[in-house]
MDAnalysis code that builds the backbone (N, CA, C; Angstrom):
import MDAnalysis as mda
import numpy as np

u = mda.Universe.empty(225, n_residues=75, atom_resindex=np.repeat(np.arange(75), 3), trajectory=True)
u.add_TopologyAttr("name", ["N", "CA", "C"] * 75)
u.add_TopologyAttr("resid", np.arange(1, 76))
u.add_TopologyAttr("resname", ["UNK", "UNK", "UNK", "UNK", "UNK", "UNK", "UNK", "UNK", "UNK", "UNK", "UNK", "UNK", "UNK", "UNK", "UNK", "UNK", "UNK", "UNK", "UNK", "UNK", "UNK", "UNK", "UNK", "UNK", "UNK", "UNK", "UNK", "UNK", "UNK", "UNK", "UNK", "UNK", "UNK", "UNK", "UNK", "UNK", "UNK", "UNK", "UNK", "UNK", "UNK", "UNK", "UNK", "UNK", "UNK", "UNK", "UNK", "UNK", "UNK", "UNK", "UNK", "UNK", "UNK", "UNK", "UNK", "UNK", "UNK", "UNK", "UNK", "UNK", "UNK", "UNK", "UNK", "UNK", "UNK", "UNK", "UNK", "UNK", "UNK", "UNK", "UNK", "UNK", "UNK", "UNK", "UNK"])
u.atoms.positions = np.array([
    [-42.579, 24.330, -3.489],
    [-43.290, 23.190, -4.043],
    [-42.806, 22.941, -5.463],
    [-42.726, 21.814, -5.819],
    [-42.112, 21.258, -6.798],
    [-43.444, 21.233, -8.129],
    [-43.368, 21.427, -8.932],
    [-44.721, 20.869, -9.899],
    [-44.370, 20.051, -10.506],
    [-45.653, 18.739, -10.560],
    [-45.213, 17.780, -11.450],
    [-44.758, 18.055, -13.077],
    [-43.865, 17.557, -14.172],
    [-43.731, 17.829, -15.398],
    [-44.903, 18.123, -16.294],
    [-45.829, 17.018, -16.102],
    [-46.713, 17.625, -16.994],
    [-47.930, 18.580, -16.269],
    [-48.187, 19.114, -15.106],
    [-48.919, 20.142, -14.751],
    [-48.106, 21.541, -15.302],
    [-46.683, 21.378, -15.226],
    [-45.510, 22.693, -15.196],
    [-45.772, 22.617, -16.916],
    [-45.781, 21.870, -17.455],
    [-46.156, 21.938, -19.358],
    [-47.315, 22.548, -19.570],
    [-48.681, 22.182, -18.915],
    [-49.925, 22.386, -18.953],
    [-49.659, 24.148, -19.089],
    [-49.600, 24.844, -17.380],
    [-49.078, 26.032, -17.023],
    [-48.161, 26.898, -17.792],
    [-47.275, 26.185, -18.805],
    [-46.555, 27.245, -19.931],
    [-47.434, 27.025, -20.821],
    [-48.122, 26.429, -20.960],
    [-48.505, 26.465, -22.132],
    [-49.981, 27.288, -22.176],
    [-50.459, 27.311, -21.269],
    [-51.421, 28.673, -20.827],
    [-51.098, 29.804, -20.972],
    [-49.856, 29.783, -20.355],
    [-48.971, 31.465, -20.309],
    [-48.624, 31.644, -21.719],
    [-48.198, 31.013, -22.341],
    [-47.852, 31.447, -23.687],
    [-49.108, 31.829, -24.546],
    [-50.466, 31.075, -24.439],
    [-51.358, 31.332, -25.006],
    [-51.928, 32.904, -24.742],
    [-51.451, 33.097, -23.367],
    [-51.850, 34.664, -23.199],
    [-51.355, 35.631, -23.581],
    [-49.729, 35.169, -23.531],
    [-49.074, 36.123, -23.784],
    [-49.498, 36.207, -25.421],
    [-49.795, 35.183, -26.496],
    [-49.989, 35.106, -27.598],
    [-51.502, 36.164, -27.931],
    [-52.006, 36.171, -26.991],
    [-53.173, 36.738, -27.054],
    [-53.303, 38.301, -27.172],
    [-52.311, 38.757, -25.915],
    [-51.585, 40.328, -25.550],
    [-50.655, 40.407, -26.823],
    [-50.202, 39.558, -27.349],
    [-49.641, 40.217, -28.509],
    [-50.541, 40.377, -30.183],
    [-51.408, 39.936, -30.133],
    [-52.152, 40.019, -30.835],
    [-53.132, 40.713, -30.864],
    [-53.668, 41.040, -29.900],
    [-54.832, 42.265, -29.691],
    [-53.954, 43.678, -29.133],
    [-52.573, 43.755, -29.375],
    [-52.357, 44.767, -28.944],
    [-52.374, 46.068, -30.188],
    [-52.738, 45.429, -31.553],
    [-53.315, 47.001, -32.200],
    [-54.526, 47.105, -31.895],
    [-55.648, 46.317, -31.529],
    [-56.431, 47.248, -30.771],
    [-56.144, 47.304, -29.629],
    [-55.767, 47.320, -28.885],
    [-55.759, 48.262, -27.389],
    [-55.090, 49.118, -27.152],
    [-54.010, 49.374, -28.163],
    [-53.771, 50.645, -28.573],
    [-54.214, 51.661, -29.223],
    [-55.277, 50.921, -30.272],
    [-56.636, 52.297, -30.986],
    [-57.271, 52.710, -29.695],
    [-57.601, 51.583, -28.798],
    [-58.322, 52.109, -27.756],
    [-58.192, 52.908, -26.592],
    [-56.751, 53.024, -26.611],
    [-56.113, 54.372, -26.197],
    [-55.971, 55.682, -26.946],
    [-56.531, 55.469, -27.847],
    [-56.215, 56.707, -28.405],
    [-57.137, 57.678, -29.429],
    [-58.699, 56.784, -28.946],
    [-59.517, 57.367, -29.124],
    [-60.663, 55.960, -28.893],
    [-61.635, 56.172, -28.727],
    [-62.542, 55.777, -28.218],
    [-63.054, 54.669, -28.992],
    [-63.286, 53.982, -28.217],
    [-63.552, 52.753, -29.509],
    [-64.903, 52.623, -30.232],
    [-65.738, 51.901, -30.864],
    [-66.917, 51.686, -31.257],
    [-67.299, 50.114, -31.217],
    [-68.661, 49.788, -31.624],
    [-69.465, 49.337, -31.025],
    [-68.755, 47.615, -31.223],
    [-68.079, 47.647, -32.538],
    [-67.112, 46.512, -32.882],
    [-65.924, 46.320, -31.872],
    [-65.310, 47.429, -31.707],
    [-64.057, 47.139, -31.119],
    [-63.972, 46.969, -29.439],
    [-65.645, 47.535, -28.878],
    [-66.226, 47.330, -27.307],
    [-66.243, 45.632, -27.691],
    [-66.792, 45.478, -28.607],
    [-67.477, 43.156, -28.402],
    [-65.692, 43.037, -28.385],
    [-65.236, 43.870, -29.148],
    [-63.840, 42.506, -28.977],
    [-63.013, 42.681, -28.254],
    [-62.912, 43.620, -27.574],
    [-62.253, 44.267, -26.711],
    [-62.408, 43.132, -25.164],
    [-63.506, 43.325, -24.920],
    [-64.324, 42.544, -24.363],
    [-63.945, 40.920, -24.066],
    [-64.338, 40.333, -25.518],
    [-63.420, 38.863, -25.759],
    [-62.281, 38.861, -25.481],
    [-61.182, 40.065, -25.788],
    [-59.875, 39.806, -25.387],
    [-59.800, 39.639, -23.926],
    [-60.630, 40.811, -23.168],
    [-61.110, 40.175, -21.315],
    [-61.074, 39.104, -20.466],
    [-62.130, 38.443, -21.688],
    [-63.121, 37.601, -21.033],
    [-61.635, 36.165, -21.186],
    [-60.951, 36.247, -22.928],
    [-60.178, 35.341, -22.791],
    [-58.621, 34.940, -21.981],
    [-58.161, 36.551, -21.497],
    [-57.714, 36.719, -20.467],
    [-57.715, 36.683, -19.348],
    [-58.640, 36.132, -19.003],
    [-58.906, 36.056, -17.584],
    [-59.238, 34.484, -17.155],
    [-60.030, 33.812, -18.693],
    [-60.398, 32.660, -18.615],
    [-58.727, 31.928, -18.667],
    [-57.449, 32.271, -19.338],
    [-55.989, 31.700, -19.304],
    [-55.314, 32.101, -17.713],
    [-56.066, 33.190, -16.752],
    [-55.419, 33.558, -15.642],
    [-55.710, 32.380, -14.827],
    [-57.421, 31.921, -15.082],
    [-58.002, 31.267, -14.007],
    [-57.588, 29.741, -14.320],
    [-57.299, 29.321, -15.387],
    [-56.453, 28.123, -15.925],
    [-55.220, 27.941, -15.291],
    [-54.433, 28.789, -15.324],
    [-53.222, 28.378, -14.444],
    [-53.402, 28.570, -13.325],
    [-54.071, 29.142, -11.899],
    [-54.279, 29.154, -11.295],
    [-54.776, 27.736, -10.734],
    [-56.096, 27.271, -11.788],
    [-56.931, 25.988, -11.169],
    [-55.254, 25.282, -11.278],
    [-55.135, 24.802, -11.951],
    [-53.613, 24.127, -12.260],
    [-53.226, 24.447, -11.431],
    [-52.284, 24.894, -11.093],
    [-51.265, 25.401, -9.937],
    [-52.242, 24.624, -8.455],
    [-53.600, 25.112, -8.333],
    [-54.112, 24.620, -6.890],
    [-54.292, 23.317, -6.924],
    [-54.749, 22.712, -7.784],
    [-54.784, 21.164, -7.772],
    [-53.827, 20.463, -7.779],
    [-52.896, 20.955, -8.574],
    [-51.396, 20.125, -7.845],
    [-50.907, 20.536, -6.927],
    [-51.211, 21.279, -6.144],
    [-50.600, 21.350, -4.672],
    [-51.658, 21.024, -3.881],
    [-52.906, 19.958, -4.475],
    [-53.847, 19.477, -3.768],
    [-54.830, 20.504, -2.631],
    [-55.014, 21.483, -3.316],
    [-55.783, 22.744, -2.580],
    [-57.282, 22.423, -3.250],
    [-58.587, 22.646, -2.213],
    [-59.865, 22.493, -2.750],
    [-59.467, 23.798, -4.044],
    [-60.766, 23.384, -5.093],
    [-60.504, 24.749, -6.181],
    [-62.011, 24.641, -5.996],
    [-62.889, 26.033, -5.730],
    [-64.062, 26.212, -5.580],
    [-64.849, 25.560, -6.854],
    [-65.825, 25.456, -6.855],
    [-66.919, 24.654, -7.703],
    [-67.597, 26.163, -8.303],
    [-67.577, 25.910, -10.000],
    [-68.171, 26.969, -10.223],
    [-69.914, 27.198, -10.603],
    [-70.680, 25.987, -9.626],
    [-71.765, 25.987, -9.763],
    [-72.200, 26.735, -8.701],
])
């Protein structure tokens, strides 16, 4: 399947935001290997999660709607 230009722009430009993300939280997730984190670095640890997953499910919806696939309703 082909992606249209600007869905395939949309989709890098997600990926880069993540990857921007993994490179930026990676001194902590490396403290957090290497000893246990605290009560600050659990909330952000956390956000880095929550915002990783929210850039996975972005390119994904993307990707299904241009290949005209239902994308579940998140109500």
């Amino acid at each position: 399947m082909k992606l249209d230009a600007k869905v395939k722009a949309k989709i890098e430009y997600e990926i880069v935001r993540i990857e921007k993300l993994l490179y930026d939280a990676k001194p902590l997730l490396d403290l957090c290997k290497i000893r246990e984190p605290d009560f600050v670095e659990i909330t952000a640890t956390a956000q880095i999660i929550h915002s990783f997953y929210n850039g996975i499910e972005s390119v994904v919806t993307l990707f299904l709607k241009s290949a005209n696939q239902k994308v579940p309703d998140n109500t």
